[in-house]
C-alpha positions in Angstrom: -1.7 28.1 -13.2 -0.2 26.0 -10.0 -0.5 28.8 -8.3 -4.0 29.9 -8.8 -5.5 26.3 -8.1 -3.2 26.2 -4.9 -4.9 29.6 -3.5 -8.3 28.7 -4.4 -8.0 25.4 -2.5 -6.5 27.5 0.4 -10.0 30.3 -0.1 -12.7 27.6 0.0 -10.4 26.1 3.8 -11.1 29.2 5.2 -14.2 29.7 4.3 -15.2 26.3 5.5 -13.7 27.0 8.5 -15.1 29.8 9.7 -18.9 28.3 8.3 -18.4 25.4 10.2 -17.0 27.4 13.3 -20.4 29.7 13.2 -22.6 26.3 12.5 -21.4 25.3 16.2 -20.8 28.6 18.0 -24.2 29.8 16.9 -26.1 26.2 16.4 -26.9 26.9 12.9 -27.3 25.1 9.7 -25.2 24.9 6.9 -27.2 27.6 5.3 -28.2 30.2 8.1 -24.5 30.2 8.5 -23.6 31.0 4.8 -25.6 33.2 4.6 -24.8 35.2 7.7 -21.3 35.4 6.9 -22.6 36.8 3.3 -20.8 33.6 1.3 -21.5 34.2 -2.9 -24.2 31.6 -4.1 -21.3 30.7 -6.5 -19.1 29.4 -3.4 -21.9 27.4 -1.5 -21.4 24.2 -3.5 -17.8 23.8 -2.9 -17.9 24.7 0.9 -21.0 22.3 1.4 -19.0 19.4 -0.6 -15.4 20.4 0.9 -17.4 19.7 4.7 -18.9 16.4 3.8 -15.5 15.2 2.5 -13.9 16.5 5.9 -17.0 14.9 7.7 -17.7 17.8 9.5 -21.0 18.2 7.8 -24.3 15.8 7.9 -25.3 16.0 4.1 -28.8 15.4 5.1 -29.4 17.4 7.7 -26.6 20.5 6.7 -25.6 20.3 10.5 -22.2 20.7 11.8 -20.8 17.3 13.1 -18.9 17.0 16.1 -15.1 18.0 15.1 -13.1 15.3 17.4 -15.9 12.4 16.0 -15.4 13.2 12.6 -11.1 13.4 13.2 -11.0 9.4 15.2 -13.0 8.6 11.9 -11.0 9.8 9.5 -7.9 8.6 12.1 -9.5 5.2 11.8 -9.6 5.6 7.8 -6.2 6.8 8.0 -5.5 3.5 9.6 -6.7 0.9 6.9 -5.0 3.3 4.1 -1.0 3.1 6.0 -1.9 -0.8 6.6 -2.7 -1.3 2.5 0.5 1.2 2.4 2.3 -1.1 4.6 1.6 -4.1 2.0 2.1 -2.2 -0.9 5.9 -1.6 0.3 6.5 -5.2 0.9 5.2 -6.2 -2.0 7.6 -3.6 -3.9 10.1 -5.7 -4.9 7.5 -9.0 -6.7 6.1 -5.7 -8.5 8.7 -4.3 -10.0 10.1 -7.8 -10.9 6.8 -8.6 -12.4 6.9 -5.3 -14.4 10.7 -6.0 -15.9 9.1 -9.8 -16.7 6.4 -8.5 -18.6 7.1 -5.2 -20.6 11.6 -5.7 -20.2 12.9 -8.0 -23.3 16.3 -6.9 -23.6 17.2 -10.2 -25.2 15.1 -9.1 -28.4 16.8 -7.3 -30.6 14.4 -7.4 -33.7 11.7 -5.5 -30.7 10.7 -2.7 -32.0 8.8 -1.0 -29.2 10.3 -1.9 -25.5 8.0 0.1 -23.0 9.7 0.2 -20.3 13.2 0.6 -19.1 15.7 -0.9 -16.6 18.7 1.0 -14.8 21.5 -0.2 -12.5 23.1 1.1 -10.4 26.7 2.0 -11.9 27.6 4.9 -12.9 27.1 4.5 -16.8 23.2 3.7 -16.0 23.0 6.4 -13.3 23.9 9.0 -16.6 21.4 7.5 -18.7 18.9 7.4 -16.0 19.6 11.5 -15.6 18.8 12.2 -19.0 16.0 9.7 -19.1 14.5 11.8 -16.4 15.4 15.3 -17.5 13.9 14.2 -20.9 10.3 13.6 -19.6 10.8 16.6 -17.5 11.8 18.6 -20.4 8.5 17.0 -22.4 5.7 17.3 -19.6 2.6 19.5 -20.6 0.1 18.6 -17.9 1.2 17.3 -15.1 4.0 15.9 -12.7 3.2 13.7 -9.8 6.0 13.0 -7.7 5.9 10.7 -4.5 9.5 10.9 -2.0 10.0 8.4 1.0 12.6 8.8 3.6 16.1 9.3 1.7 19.7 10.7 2.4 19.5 13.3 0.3 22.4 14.7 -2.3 22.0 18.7 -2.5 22.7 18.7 -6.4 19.9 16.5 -6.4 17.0 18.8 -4.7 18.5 21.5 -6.7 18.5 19.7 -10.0 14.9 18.9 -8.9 13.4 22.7 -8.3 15.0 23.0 -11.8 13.1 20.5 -13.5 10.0 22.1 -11.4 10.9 25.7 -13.1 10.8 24.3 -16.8 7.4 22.2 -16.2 6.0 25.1 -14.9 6.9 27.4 -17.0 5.4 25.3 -20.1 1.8 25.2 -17.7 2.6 21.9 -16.5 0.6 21.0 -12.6 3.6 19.9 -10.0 2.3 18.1 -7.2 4.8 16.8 -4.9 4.2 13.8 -2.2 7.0 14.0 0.8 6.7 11.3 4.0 6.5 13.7 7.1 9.1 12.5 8.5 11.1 14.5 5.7 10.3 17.6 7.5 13.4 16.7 10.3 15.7 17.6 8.2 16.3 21.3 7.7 17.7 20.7 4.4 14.8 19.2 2.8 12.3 21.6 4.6 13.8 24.5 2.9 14.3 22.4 -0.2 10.3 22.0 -0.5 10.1 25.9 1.2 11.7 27.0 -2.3 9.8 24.6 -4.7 6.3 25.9 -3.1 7.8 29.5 -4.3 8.2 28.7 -7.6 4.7 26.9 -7.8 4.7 23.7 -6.6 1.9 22.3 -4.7 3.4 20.1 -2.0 1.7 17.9 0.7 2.7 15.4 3.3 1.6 12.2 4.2 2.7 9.9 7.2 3.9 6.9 4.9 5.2 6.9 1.4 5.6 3.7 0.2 8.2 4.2 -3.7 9.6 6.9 -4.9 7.9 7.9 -7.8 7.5 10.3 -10.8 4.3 9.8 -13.2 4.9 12.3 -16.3 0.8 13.4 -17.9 -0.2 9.8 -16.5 1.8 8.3 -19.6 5.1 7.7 -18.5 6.2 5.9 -15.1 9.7 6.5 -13.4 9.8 4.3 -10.6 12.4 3.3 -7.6 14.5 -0.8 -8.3 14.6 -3.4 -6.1 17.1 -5.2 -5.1 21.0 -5.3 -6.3 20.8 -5.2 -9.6 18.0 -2.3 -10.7 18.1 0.9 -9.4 15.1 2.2 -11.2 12.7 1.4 -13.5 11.0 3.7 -16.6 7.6 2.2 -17.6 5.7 4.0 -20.8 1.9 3.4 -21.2 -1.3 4.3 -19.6 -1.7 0.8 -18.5 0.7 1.4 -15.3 1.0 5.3 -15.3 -2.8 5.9 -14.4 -3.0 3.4 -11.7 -0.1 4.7 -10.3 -1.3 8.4 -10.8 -4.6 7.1 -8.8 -2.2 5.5 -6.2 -1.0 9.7 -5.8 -4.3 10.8 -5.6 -5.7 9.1 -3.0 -2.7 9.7 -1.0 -3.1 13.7 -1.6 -6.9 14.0 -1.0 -6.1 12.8 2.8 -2.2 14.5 3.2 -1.2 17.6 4.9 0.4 21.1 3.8 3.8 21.8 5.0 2.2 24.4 7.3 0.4 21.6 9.2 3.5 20.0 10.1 5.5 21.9 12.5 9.7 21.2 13.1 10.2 18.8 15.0 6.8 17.3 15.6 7.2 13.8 15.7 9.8 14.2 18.4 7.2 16.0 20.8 6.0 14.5 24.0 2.4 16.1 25.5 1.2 15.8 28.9 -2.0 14.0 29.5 -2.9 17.4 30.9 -1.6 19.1 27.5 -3.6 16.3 25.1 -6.8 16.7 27.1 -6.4 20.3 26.1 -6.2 19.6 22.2 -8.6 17.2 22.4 -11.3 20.0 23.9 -9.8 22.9 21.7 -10.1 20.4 18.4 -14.4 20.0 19.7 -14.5 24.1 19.9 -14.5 24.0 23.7 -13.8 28.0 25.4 -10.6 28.4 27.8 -13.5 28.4 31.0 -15.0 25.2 30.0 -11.6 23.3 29.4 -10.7 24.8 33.0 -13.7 23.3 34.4 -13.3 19.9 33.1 -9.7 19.8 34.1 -10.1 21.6 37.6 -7.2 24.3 36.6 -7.8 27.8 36.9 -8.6 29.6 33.3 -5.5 31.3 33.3 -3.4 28.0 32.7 -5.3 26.8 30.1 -4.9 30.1 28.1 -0.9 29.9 28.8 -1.1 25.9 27.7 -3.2 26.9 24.7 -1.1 29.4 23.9 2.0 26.9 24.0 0.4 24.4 21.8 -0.7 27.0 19.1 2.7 27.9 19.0 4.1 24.7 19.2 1.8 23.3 16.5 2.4 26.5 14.1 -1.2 26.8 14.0 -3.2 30.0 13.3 -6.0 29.4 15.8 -7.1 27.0 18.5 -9.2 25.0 16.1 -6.6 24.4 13.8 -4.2 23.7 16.5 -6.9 20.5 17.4 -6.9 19.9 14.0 -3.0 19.6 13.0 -2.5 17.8 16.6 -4.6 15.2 15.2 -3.1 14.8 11.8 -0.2 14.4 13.2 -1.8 11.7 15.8 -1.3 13.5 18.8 -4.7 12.5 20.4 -4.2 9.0 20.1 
């Protein structure tokens, strides 16, 4: 089921791609270009709404939108979202202490209900923590949301974590996995998500993740402690789950696939001569015209292009514009 929503998402990119790419090489609207490249009625919808999202289309007018404009918008959108992020994680700690005040009584015996849990950190609460976990994993039926900041990881742990994945999958369950970019450094954990997208997992990276956090069918909460004394925290309800499920889902309409991030990006330095290039290939400029504008001959800008698109993993010029800018390479 994972894996059916995951390659539809990935049909309707590349059909919007190569739309859009005919809307500007050709100058047509959204749908002369459809219709040339002979797009089912069925699909015309999605690939109309999947453009607006991306900004690449004018909704009014159905014409394309200049691809670098619509990139320093959502770049500037981008922005706001890690500076709210940025606030969210200092404010980690009064949250987490406000959720053990209001739903932790452990000094209430005759409770009868007690929706939410506190671990420490020893290794008696580390064991009940485990089986808390594998529990809810054992128990989901519709979906796991999962968000992972930076972290040393422990291989049992990755390993005891693509086999919780196997058993929610296998009972239908949607895994959708959050990891901070950064993640992708270290080899261990880019093979680690390699192997969970095999088995059906629909990962994504984003530049900041704030908590780590599981949400089990938006009803049950496992989230990261603060401080000394907690190490994490198990909240049961809808009352925190689905805000923190919304919290995941605005994070994934605006993160990256794996395949957008290349090894080792973040440690890359570009030439003003190389960004100038991305910055023309991500507007759909030809080798010819980039040499012009940079007074090189054509021939180096073919070899430079054909750097970056290697560099930048990418699987044409325009997506190598595209991922340079996710990744803030044009700044």
């Amino acid at each position: 089921m994972a894996r059916t929503g995951q390659a539809e998402e990935n049909a309707v990119e590349t059909l919007a791609k190569r739309v859009y790419e005919r809307m500007r090489a050709k100058g047509e609207g959204f749908g002369e270009a459809a219709t040339a490249l002979g797009v089912a009625p069925e699909r015309v919808p999605g690939l109309r709404r999947h453009l607006s999202e991306l900004g690449l289309l004018d909704p009014a007018a159905e014409i394309a939108v200049d691809a670098l404009a619509a990139l320093r918008r959502l770049t500037d959108e981008g922005d706001g979202q890690l500076a709210a992020l940025a606030e969210l994680m200092a404010a980690r700690q009064r949250v987490t202490g406000a959720l053990l005040r209001s739903f932790v009584d452990v000094a209430s015996p005759g409770r009868a209900e007690i929706p939410a849990e506190a671990y420490g950190h020893d290794p008696r609460d580390r064991e009940r923590l485990r089986a808390a976990v594998g529990e809810l994993a054992r128990g989901v039926r519709g979906e796991v949301l999962e968000m992972q900041p930076p972290a040393a990881w422990d291989p049992a742990v990755l390993e005891s974590a693509r086999s919780h994945d196997a058993a929610q999958l296998a009972a239908g369950a949607r895994v959708r996995v959050l990891f901070v970019q950064s993640s992708l450094l270290d080899p261990h954990v880019r093979e680690h998500l390699r192997l969970r997208a095999e088995l059906g997992v629909e990962v994504r990276l984003t530049p900041v993740v704030a908590t780590r956090m599981l949400v089990f069918d938006r009803r049950v909460a496992v989230l990261e402690g603060a401080g000394d004394d907690v190490r994490a925290v198990i909240v049961r309800g809808e009352h925190v789950a689905v805000p923190l499920a919304a919290l995941h889902d605005h994070l994934w309409t605006g993160a990256s696939s794996v395949t957008d991030v290349p090894r080792g990006a973040q440690d890359a330095q570009l030439s003003e001569q190389r960004r100038a290039v991305l910055r023309m290939l991500a507007e759909g400029a030809k080798d010819d015209t980039i040499a012009r504008a940079l007074g090189v001959s054509t021939r180096t800008v073919t070899r430079v292009v054909g750097e970056l698109v290697a560099t930048l993993e990418a699987g044409s010029r325009f997506q190598a514009g595209v991922r340079a800018a996710r990744l803030g390479w044009l700044d």
